[in-house]
N, C-alpha and C positions, 0 to 999 in steps of 0.2 A: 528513369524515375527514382526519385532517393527511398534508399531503405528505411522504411518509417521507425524500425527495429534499432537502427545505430546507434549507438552507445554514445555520437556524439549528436544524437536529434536535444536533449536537453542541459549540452554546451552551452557557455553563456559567452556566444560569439558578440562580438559590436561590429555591427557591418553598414551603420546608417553613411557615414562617409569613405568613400572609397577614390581612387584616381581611376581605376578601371569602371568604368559602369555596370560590365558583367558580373561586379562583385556586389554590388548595391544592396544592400536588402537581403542577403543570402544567410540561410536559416540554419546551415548545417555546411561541415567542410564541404561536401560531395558537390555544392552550387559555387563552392570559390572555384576559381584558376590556380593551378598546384604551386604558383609561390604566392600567394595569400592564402592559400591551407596551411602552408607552412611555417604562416606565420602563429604567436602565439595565442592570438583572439581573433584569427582572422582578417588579418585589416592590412588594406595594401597601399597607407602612408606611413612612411617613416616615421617612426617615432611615436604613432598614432594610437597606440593601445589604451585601451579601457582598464580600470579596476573591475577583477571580478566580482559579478553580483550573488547573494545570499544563497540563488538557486545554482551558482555555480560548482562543480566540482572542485576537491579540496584540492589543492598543489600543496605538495610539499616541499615543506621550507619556506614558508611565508604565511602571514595571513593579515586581516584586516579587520581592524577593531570595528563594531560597527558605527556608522556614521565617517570613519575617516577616513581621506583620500592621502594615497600614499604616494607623494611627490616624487619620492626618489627608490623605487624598486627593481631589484636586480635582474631581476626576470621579464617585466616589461615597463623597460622607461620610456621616458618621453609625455606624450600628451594624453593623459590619463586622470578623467573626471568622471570619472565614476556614473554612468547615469542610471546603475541597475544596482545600486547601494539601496541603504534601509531608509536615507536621508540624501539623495544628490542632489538636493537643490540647496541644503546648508549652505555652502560655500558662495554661490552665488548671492543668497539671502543674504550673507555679511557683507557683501562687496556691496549692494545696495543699501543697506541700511549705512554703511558705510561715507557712498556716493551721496545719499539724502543728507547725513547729518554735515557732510562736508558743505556743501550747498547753503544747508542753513547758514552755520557759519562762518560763510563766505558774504550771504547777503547782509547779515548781522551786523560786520563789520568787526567780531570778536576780540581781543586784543591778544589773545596766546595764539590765535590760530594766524600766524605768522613766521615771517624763515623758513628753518628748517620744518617746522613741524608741519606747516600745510604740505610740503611735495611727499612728506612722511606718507602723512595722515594719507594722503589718496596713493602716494606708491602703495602700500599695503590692499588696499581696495585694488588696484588693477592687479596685483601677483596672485592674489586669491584666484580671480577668474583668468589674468592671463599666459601666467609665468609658461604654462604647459602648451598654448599656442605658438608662442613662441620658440618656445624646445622643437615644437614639431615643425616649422618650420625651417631651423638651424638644421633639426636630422635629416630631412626630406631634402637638402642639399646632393649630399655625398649622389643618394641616387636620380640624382638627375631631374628630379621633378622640383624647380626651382620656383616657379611663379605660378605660384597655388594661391589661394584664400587664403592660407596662414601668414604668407608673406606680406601679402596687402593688409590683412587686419595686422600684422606686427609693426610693419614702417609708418603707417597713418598712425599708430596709437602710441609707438615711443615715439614719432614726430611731434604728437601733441602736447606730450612729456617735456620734449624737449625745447619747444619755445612758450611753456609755462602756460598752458591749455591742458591743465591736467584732469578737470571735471569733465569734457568731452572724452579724451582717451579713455579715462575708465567706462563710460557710458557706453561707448563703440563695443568694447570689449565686454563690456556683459550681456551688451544684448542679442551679440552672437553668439555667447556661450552658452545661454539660456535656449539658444535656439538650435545649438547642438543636444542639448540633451532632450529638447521633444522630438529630435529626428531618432535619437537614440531607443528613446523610449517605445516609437512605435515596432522597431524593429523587436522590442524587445518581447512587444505586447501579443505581436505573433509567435511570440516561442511560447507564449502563456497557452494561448490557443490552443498549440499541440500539443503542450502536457494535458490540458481539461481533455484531452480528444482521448489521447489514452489512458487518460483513467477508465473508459468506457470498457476497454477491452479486459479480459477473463484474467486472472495473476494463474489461473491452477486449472485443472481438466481435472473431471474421473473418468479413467478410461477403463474397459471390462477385455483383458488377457485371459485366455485356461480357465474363463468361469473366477478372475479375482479381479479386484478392483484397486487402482492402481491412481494415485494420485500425482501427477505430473505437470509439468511447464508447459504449458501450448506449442511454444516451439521443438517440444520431444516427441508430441506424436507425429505419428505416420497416415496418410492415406490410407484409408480400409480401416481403420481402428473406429472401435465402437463407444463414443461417451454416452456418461450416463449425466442427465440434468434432473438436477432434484429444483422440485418447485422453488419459486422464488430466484435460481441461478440463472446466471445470464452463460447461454451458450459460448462457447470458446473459439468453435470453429464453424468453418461452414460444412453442412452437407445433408442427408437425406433422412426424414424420420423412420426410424422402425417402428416393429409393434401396432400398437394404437392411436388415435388420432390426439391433439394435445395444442393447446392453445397457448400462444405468444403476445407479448408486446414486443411489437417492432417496433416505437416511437424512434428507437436512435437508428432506425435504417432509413422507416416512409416518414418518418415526423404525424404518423397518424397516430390519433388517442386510441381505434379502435383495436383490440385483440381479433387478431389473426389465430385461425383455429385449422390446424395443418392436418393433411391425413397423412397415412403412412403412405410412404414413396417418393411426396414432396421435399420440395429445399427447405432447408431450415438454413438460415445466416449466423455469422457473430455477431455477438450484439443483441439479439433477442434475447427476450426474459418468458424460461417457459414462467405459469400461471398457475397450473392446480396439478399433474400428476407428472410421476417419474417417467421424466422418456428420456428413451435411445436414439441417439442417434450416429447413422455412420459417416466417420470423415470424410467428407470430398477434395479440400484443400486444405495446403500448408497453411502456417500462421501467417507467412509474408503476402500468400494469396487470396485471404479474405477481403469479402467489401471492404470490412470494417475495415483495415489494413489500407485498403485501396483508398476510400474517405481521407482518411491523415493523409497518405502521402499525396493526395491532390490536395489539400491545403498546404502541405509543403509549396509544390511546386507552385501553386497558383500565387500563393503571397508571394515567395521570392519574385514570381516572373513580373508580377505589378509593383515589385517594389524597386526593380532595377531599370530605373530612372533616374539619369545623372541629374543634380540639382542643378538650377539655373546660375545659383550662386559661382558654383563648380566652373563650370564653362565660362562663364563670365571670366572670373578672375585670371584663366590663361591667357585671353587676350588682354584684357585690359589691366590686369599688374605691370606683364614687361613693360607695357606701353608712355604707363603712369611715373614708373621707375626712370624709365630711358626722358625721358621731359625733364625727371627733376635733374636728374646728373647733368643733361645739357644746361640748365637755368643755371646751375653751379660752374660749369667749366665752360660755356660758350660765352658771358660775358669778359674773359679772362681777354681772351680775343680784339675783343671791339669796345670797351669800358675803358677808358683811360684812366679813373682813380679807382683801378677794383679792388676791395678787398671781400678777402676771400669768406669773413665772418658771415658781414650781411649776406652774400648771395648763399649761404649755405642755411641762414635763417630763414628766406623767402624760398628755397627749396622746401625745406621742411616745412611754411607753409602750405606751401603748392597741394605736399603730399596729402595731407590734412586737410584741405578741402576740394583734393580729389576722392579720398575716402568716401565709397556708396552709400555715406550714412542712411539718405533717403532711403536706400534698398535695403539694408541690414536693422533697419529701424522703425523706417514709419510703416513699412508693409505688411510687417508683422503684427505692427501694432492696429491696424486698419481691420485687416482679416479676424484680431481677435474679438475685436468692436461686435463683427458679425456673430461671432460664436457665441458670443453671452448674449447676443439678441436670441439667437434660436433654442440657449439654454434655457430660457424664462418660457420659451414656449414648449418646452418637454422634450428637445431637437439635441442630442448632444453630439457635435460634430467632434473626430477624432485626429482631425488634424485641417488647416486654414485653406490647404490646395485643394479637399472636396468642395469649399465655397465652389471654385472656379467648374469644376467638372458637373454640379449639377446645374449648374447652367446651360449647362455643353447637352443637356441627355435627351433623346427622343425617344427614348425603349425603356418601359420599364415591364421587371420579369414578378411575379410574385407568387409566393406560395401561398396554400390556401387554408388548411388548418395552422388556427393562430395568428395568421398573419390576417388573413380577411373573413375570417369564418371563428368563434368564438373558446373553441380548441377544448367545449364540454361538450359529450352526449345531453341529449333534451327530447323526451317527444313531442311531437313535430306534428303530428297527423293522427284522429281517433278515426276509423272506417271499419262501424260495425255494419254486419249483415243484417239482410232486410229481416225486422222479427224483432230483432236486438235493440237494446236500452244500450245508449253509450255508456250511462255511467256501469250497468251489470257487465258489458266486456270489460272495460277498466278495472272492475271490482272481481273478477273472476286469472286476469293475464296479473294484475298487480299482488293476488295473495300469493298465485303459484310461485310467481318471482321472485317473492321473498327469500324461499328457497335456495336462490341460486348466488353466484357471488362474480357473476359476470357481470363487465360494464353497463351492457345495454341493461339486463334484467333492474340493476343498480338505475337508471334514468326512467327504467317504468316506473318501480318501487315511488321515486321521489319524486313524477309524475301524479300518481295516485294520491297518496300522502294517509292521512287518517281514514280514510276507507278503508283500507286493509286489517287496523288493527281490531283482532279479537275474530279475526274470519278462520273458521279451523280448516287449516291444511292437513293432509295424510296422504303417505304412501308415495311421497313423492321418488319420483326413479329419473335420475341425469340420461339423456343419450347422447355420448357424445357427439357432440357435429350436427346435434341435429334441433337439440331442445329440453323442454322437462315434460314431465307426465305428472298429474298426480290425482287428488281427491280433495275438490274444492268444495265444502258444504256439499256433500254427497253428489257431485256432480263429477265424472271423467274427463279433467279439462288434459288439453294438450296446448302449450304456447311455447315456439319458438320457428325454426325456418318453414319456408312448405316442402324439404324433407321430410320434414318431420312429419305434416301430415298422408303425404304420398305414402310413409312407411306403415300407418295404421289406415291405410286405403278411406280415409275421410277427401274427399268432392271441393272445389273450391273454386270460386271465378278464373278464368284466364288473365284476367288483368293484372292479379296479384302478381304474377310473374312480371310483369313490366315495370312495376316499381322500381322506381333506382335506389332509395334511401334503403336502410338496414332497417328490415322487417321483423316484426314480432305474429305472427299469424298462429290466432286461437281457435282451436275446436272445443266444442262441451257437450258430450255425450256423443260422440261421433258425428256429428255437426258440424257445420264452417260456421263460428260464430264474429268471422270478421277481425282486421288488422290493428296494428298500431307501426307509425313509422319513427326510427329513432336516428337523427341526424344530428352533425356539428351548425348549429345557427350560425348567419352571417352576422357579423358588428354593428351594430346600430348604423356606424356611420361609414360601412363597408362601402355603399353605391356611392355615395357621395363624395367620398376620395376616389372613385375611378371619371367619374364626370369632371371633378377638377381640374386632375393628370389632364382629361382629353382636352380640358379650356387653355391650359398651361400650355398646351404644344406636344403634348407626349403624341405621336403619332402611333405608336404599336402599342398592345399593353394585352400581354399576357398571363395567365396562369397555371402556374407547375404545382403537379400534385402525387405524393404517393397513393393518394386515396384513388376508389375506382370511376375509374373513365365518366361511367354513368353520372354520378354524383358531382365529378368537376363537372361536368359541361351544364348541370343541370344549376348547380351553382351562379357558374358563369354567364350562364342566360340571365339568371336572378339580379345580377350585378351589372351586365351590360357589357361585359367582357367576350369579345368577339374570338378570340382563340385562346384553347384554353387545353392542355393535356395530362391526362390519368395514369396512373397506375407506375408512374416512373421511381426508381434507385436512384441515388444521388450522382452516378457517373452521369444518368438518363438527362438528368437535370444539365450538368453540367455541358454534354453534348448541343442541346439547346443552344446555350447562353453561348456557349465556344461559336456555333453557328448563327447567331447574330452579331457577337463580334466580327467575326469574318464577313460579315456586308459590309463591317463600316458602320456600324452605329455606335453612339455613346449609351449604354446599360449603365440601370440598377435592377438590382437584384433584391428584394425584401423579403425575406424568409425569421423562424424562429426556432424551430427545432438542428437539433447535432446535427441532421443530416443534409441538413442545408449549409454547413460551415463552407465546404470546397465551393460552391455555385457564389456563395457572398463574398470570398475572396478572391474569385475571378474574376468577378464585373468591374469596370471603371469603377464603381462605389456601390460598396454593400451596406444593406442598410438592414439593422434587427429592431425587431420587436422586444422593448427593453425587460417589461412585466413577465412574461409569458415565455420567453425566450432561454435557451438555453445558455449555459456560462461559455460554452466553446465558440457557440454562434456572434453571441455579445460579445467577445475579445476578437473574434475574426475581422467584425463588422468595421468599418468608415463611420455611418451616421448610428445612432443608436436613439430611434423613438420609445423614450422613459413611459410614457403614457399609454402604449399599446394601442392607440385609435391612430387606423390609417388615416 
């Protein structure tokens, strides 16, 4: 597994085309083959280099104005279009405005645009986009990779040059150029990914030596060393709390909104943010072996592994260039043969046709342009597809995976359920658990609060006392209320039904004067139109349809009943996830994956096609992602 840590994880490698397939897609040297690491961006065609982009590191001795592509650089020449510049599509943008205004006045009939200045006017238009195809087909000689893609887009487009078809040539040549830089770009899109993922993690530790406290790099502590997290920080490392008990958000581990409230002796992860008091906690792992750590490097590995996929173009062009080639040279040198008045001009003009309307235009052109058709269809519907091959793959799908806060479930606290005890006025428990909670400045208490609403104001509170892990206490209009877990009441020996214990939702359970005076349940709601995209899937064909969740067991399944979803599992880490989805690949099925939270980035770049929740979602998730629904309704 590649070290998430490398100095070269936010290299600005181009690895969208490669001649090796193993190289395809690869996010970092540690995935190329050692002479494509060796190369200076990675790339293992001749000639083939990229301009570096904005986010790339400086070289020295060179650099790049922004927006301009540098045709002739000493350090990496050859075919170098820049697709991770400020502007990469400039250049192609002129070469069509170019091609359009030629066109016009071609149909026109204009009177200057004639002689010389028409092969002008569109040579310039084809050098913009294709001068550097060409180089890299000339470099990619020497090593032996002779009948590539470059070759065949070189000879069809100067063939068309050359018997005075020069508005096809440039056309051929843009629209393959155009279509290297969205292969470009997605490679690029996943390296975006992995920086959003690390900004997640800690820059600095305090760690507590001799009774001093010692500010440090993650990577310098040790095993056994004790940090200290002040509210508000996000833990650095993973391992055990000390002291006293202390509450977390975990969203960028489970993707749950709720605070996790840890006792001493439990794991604490990186990645959590304690909440309200100073804790300790002792390191269990290094920096390279935390989840968090673990997370990035399986989105590493996971984009590279689905993105090393030789193109169809790729393959094609090996057979069928030599093939194309060896035709025209015979149409030139075999009627020499058996032609009694040959001359050598015309059959080298009818070659040079040949070649020209052997050229895959159809394939380099209209398929791209077919697939886009689709994408702005499903753009108008809040669908944003990240590339034209997921058309094809969600065709193909029978399994779809999906998380459940966010993605099917509305990713706020709400109360959900009032169940007061017999005796009780709903609205006096509400009016009793909503003043005490004022008090507090936990989630849940924050969803009674705004459950309640104006009831509360002007209710005098006193004497409120926090327990932690357990609840509040206080003095509600002279009454001894207690509202929070049924520790809490077990610990002041107040009686309470058996059933309470059964609940799956997160419980608010109030006493008043030593009394059970009855619950309140505080849950993530499902999406309006939550059951309704799981019915569809089933009419559509999806034959499996699952749900992955960090939240507890009890609350997926109880969920999932709600929804109709027949298997469904709790309480899982994102490897947990990933395990899953690993193991229904391994049947043989075609997966998506629909998640929103950070923790879901590795599980969305595994599947055949990940798909996020665009509203709701996270920035790491959303750049991982294949499809990207803008509107948040499954």
């Amino acid at each position: 597994m590649p070290d998430p840590t490398s100095s070269n994880t936010n290299e600005e490698l181009n690895t969208a085309k490669q001649v090796n397939p193993d190289n395809v897609g690869a996010l970092n040297r540690d995935q190329l083959t050692p002479k494509a690491a060796a190369a200076p961006q990675g790339h293992d065609v001749a000639g083939h280099d990229h301009a570096p982009g904005e986010d790339a590191p400086d070289h020295s001795g060179h650099s790049h104005d922004p927006g301009e592509l540098d045709f002739d650089d000493d350090n990496e020449p050859g075919h170098d279009h820049g697709p991770a510049e400020a502007n990469p599509y400039l250049l192609p943008g002129v070469s069509l405005a170019l091609l359009l205004v030629g066109l016009a006045l071609d149909y026109y009939k204009v009177g200057f645009f004639a002689g010389y200045v028409r092969p002008a006017w569109y040579g310039l238009a084809f050098v913009l986009v294709g001068w550097k195809v060409v180089k890299a087909a000339v470099l990619s000689i020497p090593g032996g990779n002779v009948f590539n893609e470059f070759l065949l887009m070189s000879l069809a487009t100067i063939g068309a040059f050359a018997i005075g078809e020069y508005p096809e040539g440039v056309a051929v040549m843009l629209f393959y150029t155009v279509g290297e830089l969205f292969q470009d770009a997605a490679v690029n899109r996943a390296k975006r990914s992995i920086r959003a993922l690390l900004e997640i993690q800690a820059t600095e530790v305090t760690i507590v030596r001799a009774g001093k406290s010692l500010v440090l790099d993650p990577k310098q502590v040790q095993v056994g060393d004790v940090m200290e997290v002040k509210p508000g920080e996000k833990v650095a490392l993973d391992g055990t709390l000390n002291g006293r008990p202390a509450s977390f958000n975990t969203a960028a581990l489970t993707g749950e909104s709720a605070p996790q409230t840890k006792q001493p002796g439990e794991v604490v992860l990186a990645g959590m943010i304690n909440l309200e008091t100073l804790a300790q906690v002792t390191v269990t792992a290094g920096f390279q072996d935390t989840k968090l750590s673990k997370i990035l490097a399986m989105v590493q590995d996971a984009v590279g592994r689905k993105a090393k996929t030789q193109q169809f173009i790729t393959k094609f062009a090996k057979i069928y260039t030599p093939i194309v080639v060896g035709l025209a040279a015979l149409l030139v040198l075999a009627p020499y043969f058996v032609v009694h008045d040959y001359i050598f001009r015309d059959w080298l003009y009818r070659a040079l046709v040949f070649l020209v309307i052997s050229c895959p235009c159809a394939l380099v052109i209209s398929i791209p342009l077919g697939y886009f058709g689709g994408i702005g269809a499903a753009s108008k519907a809040g669908i944003l597809f990240k590339g034209s091959n997921f058309l094809d793959v969600m065709r193909e799908l029978d399994t779809v995976v999906m998380d459940k806060t966010g993605t099917l479930t509305k990713g706020v606290f709400a109360v959900q359920q009032v169940q007061p005890a017999a005796g009780v006025e709903a609205a006096q428990l509400l009016r009793l658990a909503g003043a005490l909670e004022t008090k507090s400045t936990h989630p849940i208490a924050k969803a009674v609060v705004a459950h309640v609403g104006e009831a509360v104001v002007g209710v005098p509170v006193e004497q409120v006392e926090e327990i932690a892990g357990h609840g509040l206490r206080g003095q509600v209009e002279g009454h001894d209320v207690l509202a929070g877990n049924t520790k809490l009441l077990s610990k002041f020996n107040v009686p309470y039904p058996a059933e309470v214990d059964q609940v799956a939702d997160s419980i608010v359970v109030v006493a008043s004067d030593g009394k059970y005076a009855g619950y309140l349940t505080v849950a993530d709601a499902p999406k309006e139109d939550a059951a309704q995209a799981v019915r569809e899937l089933k009419a559509d064909g999806i034959t499996k349809i699952v749900m992955l969740s960090g939240d507890k067991d009890s609350i997926v399944q109880r969920v999932a009943k709600e929804l109709g979803i027949t298997e469904a599992h709790g309480g899982l880490l994102p490897e947990d996830k990933a395990k899953y989805v690993q193991q229904y690949l391994s049947e043989g099925r075609k997966l998506a994956f629909v998640g929103d939270g950070v923790n879901d980035a590795p599980v969305v770049a595994l599947a055949n096609v990940g798909i996020a929740m665009g509203g709701l979602g996270s920035d790491a998730t959303i750049e991982t992602a294949d499809v990207v629904i803008q509107t948040d309704h499954p």
